[in-house]
C-alpha positions in Angstrom: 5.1 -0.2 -9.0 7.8 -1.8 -11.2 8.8 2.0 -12.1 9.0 3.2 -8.6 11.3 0.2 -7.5 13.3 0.8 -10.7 13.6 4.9 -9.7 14.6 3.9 -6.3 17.7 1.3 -7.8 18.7 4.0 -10.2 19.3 6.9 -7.8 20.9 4.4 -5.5 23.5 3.6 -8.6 23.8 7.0 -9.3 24.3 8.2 -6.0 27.1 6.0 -5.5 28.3 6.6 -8.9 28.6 10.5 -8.1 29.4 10.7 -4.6 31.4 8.0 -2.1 30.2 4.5 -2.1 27.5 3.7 0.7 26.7 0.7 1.8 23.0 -0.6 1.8 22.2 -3.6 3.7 19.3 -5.4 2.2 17.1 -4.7 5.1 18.1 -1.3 5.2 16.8 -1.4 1.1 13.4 -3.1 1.9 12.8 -0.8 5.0 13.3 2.3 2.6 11.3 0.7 0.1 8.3 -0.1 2.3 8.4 3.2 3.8 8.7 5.4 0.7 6.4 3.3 -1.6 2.9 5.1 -2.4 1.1 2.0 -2.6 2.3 0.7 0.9 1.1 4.3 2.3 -2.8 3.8 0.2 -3.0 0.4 1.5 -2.3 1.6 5.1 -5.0 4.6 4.8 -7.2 2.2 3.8 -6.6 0.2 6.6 -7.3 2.7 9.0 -10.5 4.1 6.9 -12.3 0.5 7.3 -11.4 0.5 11.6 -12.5 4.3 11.1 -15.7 2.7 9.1 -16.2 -0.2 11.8 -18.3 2.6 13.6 -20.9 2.3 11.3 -22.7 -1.2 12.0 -24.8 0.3 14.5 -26.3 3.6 12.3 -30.1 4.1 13.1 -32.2 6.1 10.7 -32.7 10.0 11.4 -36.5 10.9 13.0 -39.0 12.0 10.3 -41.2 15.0 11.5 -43.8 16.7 9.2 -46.5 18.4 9.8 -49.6 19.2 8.3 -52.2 22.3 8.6 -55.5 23.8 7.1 -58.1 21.6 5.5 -56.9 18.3 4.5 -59.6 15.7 6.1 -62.6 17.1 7.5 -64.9 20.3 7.5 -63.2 21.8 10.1 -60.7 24.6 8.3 -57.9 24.6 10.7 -56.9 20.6 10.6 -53.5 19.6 12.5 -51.5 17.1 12.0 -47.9 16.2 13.2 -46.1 12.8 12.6 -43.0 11.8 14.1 -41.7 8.6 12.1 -38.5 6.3 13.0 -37.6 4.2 11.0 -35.6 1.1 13.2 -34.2 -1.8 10.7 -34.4 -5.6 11.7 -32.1 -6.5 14.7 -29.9 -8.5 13.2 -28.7 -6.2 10.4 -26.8 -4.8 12.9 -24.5 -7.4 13.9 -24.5 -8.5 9.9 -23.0 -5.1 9.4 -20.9 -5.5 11.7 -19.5 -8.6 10.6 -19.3 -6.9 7.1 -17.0 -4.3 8.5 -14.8 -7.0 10.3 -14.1 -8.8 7.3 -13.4 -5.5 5.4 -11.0 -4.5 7.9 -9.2 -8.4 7.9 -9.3 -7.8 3.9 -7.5 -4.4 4.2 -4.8 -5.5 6.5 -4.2 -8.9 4.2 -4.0 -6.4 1.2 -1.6 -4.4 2.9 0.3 -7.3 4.1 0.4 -9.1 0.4 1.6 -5.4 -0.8 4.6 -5.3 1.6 5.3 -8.7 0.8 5.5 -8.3 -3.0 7.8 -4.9 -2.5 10.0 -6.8 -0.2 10.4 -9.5 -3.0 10.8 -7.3 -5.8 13.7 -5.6 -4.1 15.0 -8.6 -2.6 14.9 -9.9 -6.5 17.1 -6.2 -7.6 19.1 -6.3 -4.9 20.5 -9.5 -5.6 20.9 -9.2 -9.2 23.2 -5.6 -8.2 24.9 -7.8 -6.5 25.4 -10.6 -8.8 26.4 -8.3 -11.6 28.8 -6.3 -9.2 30.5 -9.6 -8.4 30.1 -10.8 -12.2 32.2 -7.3 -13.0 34.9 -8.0 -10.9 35.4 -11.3 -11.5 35.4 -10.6 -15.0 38.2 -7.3 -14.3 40.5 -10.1 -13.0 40.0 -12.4 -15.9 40.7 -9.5 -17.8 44.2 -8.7 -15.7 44.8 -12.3 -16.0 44.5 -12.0 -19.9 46.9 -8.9 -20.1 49.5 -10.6 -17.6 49.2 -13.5 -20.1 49.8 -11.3 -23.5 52.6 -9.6 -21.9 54.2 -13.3 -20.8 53.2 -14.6 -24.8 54.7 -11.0 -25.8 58.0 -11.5 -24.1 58.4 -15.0 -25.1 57.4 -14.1 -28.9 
């Protein structure tokens, strides 16, 4: 995830190293972020695969049918037998389950929210240190100006 963040910060430097400046507003940087980060798209399908998954509390068993013929229990040689079978669980598994599938869904949608939140602070955290180091630079071109205006002045006095 640290790669992916450090991409994105590199081809905006580049970008604007190559072509004319643009300006990105730090919401504008997390929105991009959020929106092109794989991990933020996988916790979102996962979101939507537990509501898909909620459907499944209430899931009876499929009918059992088999049949049986010839001789299997008595004299007679042409002995029939058919059994239809269902199995039906205890009650309240089904509201367990669907309990289950609740919380899964509230743990997606947490996971996906504390994955937003950690990509918003980690560009937050870049974006600030761009723009400490971009203030840093210029401060330290006028320092530098102020240096040469000062060794010309020592210069012309030497």
């Amino acid at each position: 995830m640290k790669y992916i963040l450090l991409i994105f910060v590199f081809v905006a430097i580049c970008s604007s190293a190559f072509a004319q400046e643009t300006v990105i507003t730090l919401r504008d940087a997390v929105e991009q972020a959020i929106a092109n980060n794989p991990a933020i798209q996988s916790a979102t399908l996962e979101t939507s695969r537990q509501m898909a998954l909620k459907k499944t509390a209430f899931e009876l068993p499929k009918t059992d049918v088999s049949m049986m013929y010839g001789q299997y229990n008595s004299i007679q040689k042409t002995d029939n037998n058919l059994t239809l079978t269902q199995g039906i669980p205890f009650p309240t598994l089904f509201g367990k389950l669907n309990g289950l599938n609740k919380a899964m869904i509230t743990s997606a949608v947490l996971k996906e929210n504390v994955s937003k939140n950690e990509l918003a602070f980690q560009v937050k955290q870049v974006f600030n240190q761009l723009l400490y180091l971009k203030l840093r630079h210029q401060s330290l071109l006028q320092q530098d100006s102020l240096l040469s205006d000062l060794l010309k002045i020592a210069n012309l006095q030497y």
